[in-house]
C-alpha positions as CSV (number, residue, x, y, z in Angstrom):
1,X,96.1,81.3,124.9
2,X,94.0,80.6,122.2
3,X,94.9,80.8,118.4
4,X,93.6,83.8,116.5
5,X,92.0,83.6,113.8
6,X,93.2,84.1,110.5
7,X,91.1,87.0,109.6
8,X,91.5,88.8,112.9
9,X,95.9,87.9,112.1
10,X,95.8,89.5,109.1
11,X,94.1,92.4,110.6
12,X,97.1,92.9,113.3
13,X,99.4,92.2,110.3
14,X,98.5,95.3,108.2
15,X,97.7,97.3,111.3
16,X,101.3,96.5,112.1
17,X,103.0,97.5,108.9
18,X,101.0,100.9,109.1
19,X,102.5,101.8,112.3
20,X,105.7,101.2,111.3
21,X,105.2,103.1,108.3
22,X,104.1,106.0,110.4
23,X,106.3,106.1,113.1
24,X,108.9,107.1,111.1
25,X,107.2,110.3,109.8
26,X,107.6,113.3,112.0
27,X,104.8,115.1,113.3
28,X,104.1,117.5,110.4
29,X,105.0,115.0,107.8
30,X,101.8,112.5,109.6
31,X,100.0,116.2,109.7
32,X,100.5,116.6,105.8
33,X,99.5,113.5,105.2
34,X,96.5,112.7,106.9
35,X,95.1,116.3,105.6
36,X,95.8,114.9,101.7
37,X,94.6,111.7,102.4
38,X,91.4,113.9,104.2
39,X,91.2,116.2,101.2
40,X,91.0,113.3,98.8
41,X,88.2,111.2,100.2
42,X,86.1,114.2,100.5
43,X,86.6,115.2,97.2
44,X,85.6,111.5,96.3
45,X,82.4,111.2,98.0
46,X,81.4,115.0,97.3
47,X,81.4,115.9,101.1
48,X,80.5,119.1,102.2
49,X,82.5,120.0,105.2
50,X,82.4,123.4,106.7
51,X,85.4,124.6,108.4
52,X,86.5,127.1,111.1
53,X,88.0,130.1,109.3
């Protein structure tokens, strides 16, 4: 097998710490959290979204 690259190592690193940060969060914990972290970048960038009522 080939060596991977550092870049693409570092990559899976982080990729691997997220998970293992989220796997512990139950399903309306990740829900919460992906809508905050949702809410803040489009308050960031000025986004309009329109949603379903």
């Amino acid at each position: 097998m080939p060596k991977e690259p550092k870049p693409m190592r570092e990559i899976h690193q982080i990729q691997e710490r997220f998970f293992n940060k989220e796997r512990k969060l139950s399903s309306r914990e990740r829900i919460r959290k992906l809508h905050k972290e949702a809410t803040e970048i489009i308050r960031k960038y000025g986004l309009k979204i329109k949603t379903a009522v």
